[in-house]
C-alpha positions in Angstrom: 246.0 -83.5 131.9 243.8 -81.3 133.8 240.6 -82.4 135.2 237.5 -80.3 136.7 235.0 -81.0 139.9 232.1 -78.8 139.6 231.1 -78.3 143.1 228.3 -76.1 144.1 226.8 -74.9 147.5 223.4 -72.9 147.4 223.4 -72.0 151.6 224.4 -69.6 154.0 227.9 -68.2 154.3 228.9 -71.3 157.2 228.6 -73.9 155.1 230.7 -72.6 152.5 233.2 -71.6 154.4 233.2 -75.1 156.0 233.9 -76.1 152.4 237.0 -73.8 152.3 238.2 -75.1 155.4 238.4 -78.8 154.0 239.6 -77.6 150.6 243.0 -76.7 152.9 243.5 -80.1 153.8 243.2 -81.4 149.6 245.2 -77.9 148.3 248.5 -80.0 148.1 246.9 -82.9 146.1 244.9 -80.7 143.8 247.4 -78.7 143.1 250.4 -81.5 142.5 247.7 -83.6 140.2 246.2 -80.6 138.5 243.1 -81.0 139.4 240.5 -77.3 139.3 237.5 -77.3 141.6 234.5 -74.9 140.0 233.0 -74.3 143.1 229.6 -72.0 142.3 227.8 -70.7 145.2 225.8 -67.3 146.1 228.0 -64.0 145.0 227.2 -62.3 148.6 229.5 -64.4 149.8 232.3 -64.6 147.3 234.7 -61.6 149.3 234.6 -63.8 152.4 235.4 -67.1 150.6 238.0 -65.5 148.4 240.0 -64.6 151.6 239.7 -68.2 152.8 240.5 -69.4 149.6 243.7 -71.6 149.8 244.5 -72.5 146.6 245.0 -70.7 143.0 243.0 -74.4 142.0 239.5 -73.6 143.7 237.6 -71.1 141.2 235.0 -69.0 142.8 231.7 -68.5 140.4 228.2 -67.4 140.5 225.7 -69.6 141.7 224.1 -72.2 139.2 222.6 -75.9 139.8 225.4 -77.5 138.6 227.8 -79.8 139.8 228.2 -81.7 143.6 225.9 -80.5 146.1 228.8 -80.4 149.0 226.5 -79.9 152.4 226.2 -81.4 155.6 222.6 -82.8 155.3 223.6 -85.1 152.0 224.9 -87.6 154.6 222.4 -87.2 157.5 220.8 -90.3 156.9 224.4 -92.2 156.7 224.9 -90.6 160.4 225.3 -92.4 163.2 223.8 -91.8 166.7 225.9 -89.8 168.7 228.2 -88.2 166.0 229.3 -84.5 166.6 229.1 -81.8 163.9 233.0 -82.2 163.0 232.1 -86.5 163.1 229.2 -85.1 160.1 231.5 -82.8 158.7 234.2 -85.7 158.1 231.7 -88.3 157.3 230.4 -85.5 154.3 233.5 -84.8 152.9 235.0 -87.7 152.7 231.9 -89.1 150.9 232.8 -86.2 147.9 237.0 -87.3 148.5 235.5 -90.7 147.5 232.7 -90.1 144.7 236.0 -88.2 143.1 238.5 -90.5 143.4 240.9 -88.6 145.7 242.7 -90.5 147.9 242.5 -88.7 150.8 240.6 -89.0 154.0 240.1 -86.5 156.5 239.5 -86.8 160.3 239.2 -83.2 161.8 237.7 -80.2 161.4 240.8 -78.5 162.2 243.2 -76.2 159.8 246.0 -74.3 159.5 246.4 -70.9 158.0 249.2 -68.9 158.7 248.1 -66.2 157.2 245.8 -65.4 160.3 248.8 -64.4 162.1 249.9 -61.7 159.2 247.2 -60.2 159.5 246.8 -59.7 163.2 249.7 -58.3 163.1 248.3 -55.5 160.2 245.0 -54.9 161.8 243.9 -51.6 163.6 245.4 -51.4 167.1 241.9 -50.8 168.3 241.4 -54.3 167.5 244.2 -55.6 169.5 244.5 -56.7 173.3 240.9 -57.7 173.4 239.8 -60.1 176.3 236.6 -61.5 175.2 235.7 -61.6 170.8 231.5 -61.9 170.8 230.3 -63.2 167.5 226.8 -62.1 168.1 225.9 -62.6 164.7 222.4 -63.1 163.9 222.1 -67.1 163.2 219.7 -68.2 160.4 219.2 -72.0 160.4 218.2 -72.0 163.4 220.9 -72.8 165.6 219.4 -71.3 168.6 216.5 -69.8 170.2 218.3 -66.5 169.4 216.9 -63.3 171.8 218.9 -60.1 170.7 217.3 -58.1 173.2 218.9 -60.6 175.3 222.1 -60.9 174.0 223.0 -56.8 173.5 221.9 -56.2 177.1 224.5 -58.9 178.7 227.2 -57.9 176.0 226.0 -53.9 176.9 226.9 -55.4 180.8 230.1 -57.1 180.0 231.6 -54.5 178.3 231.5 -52.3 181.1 234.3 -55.0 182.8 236.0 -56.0 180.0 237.2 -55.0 176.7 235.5 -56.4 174.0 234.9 -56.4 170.3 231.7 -57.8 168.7 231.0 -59.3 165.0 227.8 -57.5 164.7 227.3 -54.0 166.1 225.6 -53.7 169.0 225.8 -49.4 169.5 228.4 -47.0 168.8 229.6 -47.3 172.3 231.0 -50.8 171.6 233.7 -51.6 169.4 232.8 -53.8 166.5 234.1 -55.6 163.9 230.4 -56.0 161.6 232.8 -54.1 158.5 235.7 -56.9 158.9 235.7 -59.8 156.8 235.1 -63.1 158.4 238.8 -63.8 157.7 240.2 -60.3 159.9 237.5 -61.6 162.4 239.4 -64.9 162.7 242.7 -63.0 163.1 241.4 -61.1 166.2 240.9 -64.3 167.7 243.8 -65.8 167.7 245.1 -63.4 170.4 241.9 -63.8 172.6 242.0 -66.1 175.6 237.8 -66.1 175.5 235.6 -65.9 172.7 231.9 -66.1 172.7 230.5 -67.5 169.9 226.9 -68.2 167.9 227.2 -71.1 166.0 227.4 -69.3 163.1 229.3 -68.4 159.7 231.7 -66.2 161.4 232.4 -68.9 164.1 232.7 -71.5 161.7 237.2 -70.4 160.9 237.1 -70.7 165.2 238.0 -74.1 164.2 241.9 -72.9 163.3 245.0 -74.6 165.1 246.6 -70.9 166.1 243.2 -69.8 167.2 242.9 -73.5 169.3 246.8 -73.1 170.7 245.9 -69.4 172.4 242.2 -69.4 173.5 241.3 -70.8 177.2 237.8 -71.2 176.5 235.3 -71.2 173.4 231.6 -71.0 174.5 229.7 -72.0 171.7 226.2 -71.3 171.6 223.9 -74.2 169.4 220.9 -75.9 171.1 221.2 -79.1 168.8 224.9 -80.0 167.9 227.5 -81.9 169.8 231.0 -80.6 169.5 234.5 -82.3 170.5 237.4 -79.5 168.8 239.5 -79.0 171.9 238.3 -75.7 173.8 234.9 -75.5 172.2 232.3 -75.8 175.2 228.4 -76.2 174.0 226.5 -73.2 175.6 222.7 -73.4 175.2 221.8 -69.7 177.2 223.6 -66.8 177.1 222.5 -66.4 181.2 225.0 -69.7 181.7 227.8 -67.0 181.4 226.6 -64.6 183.9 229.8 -65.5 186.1 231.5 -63.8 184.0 230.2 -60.8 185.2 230.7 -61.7 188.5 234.5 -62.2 188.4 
């Protein structure tokens, strides 16, 4: 007997790709107990999700009010002081594991996808041997006081001293990867030792074991949330990496 979770998600690209990155850690029990999860959301964002889409059980539709509102801020008020954003990511999803009756319970905000791997390997060899990713994309919920003036001219400076690829062009001069998916994104990175990162959709599949294994150093940039995934280092001010100019 089959059974169906309508699940729905009516916000940016992040949180739905937070979604998918849970859904990997339920694919074998959906799968084995033939369970289909209807997961509506905004069609912009249906290529990107499709590509971190782990399981032939998770159905990708149009956006419609029906179903599970699966999103951080249902459980804010359940929060306790002091929780990181994977702590509120846990807490929110094992709060739908339980409303459906799956016996699971997760504890990290961590996944596995070997897939990343493949397709390093197939990407453009422009995109290879880079020594710092930037995902400079443009945050909108407010994650930071973001300054793009700001932000291009350090990226403009560090690119002169390293070589680097960016997730939203900067100018024709630097290499960017603003026509990748946020998937092919994720595969650059796990061959990067640094990666600069707004806390942002594209930064949200960061939280990969291959891409954990291989970086040194993650500098995060969010004014508000407390992280503790291995590697990731809060960064409030993109002048608190100016010594990476000087090395």
């Amino acid at each position: 007997m089959t059974s169906i979770i309508n699940v729905q998600s009516f916000n940016h690209l992040g949180d739905n790709i937070i979604n998918f990155i849970f859904f990997y850690q339920i694919k074998e029990y959906i799968e084995s107990n033939n369970i289909i999860i209807l997961y509506r959301c905004h069609e912009q964002y249906h290529q990107n999700l499709s590509e971190m889409n782990c399981s032939k059980n998770i159905i990708i539709l149009p956006w419609e009010d029906i179903g599970y509102v699966l999103w951080q801020r249902t459980v804010y008020e359940i929060c306790k002081p002091g929780f990181t954003i994977e702590d509120i990511l846990c807490l929110m999803f094992n709060v739908f594991l339980q409303n459906h009756n799956i016996p699971i319970q997760v504890d990290k905000f961590e996944y596995k996808d070997d897939d990343l791997l493949k397709r390093y390997d197939n990407l453009d060899d422009k995109y290879k041997n880079i020594d710092i990713l930037i995902i400079n994309s443009t945050p909108l919920s407010g994650q930071i006081n973001y300054d793009r003036n700001e932000w291009n001219q350090f990226i403009i400076n560090l690119s002169k001293k390293y070589k680097i690829v960016t997730s939203e062009t900067v100018n024709e001069d630097i290499l960017s990867g603003q026509h990748l998916s946020v998937k092919d994104v994720a595969a650059i990175a796990t061959h990067v030792k640094n990666i600069i990162a707004i806390h942002t959709g594209p930064s949200i599949p960061l939280h990969n074991t291959d891409i954990l294994n291989n970086v040194e150093n993650i500098y995060m940039f969010n004014d508000y949330s407390i992280f503790s995934t291995r590697k990731i280092k809060k960064t409030q001010h993109i002048s608190e990496l100016s010594f990476l100019l000087d090395e």
